[in-house]
N, C-alpha and C positions, 0 to 999 in steps of 0.2 A: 402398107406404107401410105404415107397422106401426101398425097401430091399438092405440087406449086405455092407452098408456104415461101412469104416473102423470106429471106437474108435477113438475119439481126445485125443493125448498124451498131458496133461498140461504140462510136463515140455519139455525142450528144446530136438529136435530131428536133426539128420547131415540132413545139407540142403544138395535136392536132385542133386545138380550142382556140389558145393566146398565142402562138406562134415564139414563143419563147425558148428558150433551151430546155428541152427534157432528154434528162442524162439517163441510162440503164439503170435498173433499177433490180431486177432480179430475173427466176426463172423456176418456171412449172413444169409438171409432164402436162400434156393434152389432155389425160384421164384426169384432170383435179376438176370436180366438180363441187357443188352446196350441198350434195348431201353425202361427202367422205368420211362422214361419223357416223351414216347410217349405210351406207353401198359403196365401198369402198372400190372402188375400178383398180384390174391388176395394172402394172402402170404399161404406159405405149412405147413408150423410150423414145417421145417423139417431144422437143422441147419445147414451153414458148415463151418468149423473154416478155418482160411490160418494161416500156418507160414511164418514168414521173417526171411532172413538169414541176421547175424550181421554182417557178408565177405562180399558178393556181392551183398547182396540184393534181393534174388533170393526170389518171392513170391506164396506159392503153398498152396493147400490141398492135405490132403492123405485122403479123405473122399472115394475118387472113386479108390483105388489104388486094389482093388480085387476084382474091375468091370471087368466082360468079356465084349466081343463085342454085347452080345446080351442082356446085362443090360443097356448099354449106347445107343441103338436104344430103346429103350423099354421108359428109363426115359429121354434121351437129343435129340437122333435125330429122334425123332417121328412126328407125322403128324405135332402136334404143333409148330415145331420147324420151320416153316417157320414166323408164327405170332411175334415171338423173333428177327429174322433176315430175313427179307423179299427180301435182295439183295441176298445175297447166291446162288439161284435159275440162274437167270438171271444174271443180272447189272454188280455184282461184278467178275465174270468169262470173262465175255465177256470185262469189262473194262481189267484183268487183261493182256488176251488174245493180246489185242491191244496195251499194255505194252511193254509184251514181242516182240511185232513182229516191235513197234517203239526201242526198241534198237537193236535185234536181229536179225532183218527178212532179213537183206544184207547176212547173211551166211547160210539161211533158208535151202537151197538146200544139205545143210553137216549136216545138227543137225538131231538127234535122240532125240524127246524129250518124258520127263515123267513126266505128273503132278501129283504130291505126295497128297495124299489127296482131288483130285480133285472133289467129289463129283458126278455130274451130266454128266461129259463128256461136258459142255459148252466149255469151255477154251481148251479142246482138239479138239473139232470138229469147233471151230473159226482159230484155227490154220494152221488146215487141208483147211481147205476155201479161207486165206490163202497163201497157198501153201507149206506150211513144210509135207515134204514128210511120215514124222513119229511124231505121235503124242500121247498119248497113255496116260490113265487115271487109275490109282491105286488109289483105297480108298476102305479100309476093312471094315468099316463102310456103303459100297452102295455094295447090296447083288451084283448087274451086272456088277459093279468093283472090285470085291473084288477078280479077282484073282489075281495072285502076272506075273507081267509082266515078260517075258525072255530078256534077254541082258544085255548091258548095254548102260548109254545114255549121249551124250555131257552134257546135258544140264536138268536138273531135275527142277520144279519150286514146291513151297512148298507154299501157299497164306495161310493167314489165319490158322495154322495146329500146330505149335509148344504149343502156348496157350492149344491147348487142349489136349496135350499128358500129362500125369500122373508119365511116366518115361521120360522125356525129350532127356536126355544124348542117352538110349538105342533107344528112338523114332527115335532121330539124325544119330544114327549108322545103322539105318534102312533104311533111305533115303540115307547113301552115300553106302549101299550096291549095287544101283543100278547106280552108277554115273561111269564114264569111268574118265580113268588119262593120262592128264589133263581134268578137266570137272568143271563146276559150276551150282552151285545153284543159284535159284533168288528164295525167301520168303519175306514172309512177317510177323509181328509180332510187336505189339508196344510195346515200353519198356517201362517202368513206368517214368512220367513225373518228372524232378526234386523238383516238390512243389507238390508230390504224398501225402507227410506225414499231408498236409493241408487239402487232400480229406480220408485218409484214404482209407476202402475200402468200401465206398463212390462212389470211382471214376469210373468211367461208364464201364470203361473194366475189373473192378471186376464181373465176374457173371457167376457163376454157372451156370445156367438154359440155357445158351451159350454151354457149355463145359468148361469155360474160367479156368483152374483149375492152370495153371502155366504160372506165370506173371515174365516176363524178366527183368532187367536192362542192361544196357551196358554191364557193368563188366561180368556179370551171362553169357550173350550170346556168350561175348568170352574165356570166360573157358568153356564153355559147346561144343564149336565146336575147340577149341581149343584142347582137349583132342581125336579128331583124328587127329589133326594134319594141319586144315586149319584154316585158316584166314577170319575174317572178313570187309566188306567194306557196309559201311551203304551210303545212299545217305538223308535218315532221320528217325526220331523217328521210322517211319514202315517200310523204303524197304531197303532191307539187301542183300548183294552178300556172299555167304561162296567159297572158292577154296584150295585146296592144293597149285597145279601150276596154275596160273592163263592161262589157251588156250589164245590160238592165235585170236580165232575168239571174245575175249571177253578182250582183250589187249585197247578199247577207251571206256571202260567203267571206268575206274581208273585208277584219273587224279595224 
């Protein structure tokens, strides 16, 4: 049994983005994960409702919102949680890795960087390899990262990470704590597709048993980083740039 899952409010609660009315919306087992067309989880009988917000579209649960860190290792990023996402580990770090160093790796020699959420330290120690002289991995969630880095950093990257914060907005004011001015962010995160309302939550990057707990729209992602004061540049549904001032070293990325 999964202890201390918040209460589902039936009637309409301020969505956690624009503060607006987000009314219920629907409901999952705990086992729907992104790959139930390939590992199908028998189900948990354990429920969890998402709201949408009627503004911006912003889609969450508060089931996990008075989950500490050590309920969320315990029920999402457990052993199991490689079987749910199997690129995590490997693939997806080292892909993003080589991302980042095909647009960025001409200014490698100046950047201080910080993966937000980084998991494993893949994507840091490919960077390092290389040649970015500072590279450095924060996730409170991986006991041997989880201490909080000193400084601050050009260039902060966030893959994979928004989805699964529970306070999104304060998640966000989290990661530009350690960003230097000028500096940017490179994330990732998909926004809900605009023929979302045909899959409901249906749709594959609905799932819990991910962490997937806050699903983005356009709108939702630029009021949400909008309320520090940056700016958003998307290159598509997933790969997003956030900046106050946009550096100098990051001026041929947007066109």
């Amino acid at each position: 049994m999964i202890d201390s899952l918040k209460p589902v409010a039936p009637l309409p609660i301020p969505c956690k983005i624009c503060g607006h009315a987000a009314t219920l919306y629907g409901v999952v087992d705990f086992h729907k994960s992104c790959r139930d067309e390939q590992v199908r989880l028998p189900l948990s009988g354990v429920p969890i409702y998402y709201h949408r917000c009627a503004n911006c579209g912003f889609l969450f649960t508060c089931a996990f919102d008075d989950w500490n860190t050590d309920q969320f290792r315990k029920y999402v990023y457990n052993e199991d949680y490689r079987s749910i996402d199997p690129d995590y580990e490997i693939s997806r770090p080292h892909m993003n890795a080589m991302r980042v160093e095909h647009l960025l790796g001409q200014h490698k020699a100046d950047l201080r960087v910080l993966d937000y959420g980084g998991g494993n330290d893949v994507l840091c120690s490919t960077l390092r390899s290389k040649g970015f002289p500072v590279a450095v991995t924060y996730d409170p969630m991986v006991p041997e990262h989880a201490s909080r880095p000193g400084g601050s950093f050009d260039l902060v990257t966030c893959f994979e990470t928004l989805e699964h914060m529970p306070d999104p907005v304060t998640g966000i004011g989290g990661i530009l704590e350690y960003l230097a001015e000028p500096g940017l962010v490179v994330f990732s995160t998909l926004v809900l597709t605009a023929d979302f309302n045909n899959y409901g939550l249906n749709w594959w990057y609905v799932a819990p048993r991910n962490g997937h707990v806050s699903i983005f729209t356009w709108k939702a992602l630029e009021i949400a980083w909008g309320r520090y004061g940056y700016k958003i540049a998307s290159s598509s549904d997933h790969r997003h740039l956030a900046f106050r001032t946009l550096p100098s070293f990051a001026a041929h990325l947007i066109r």
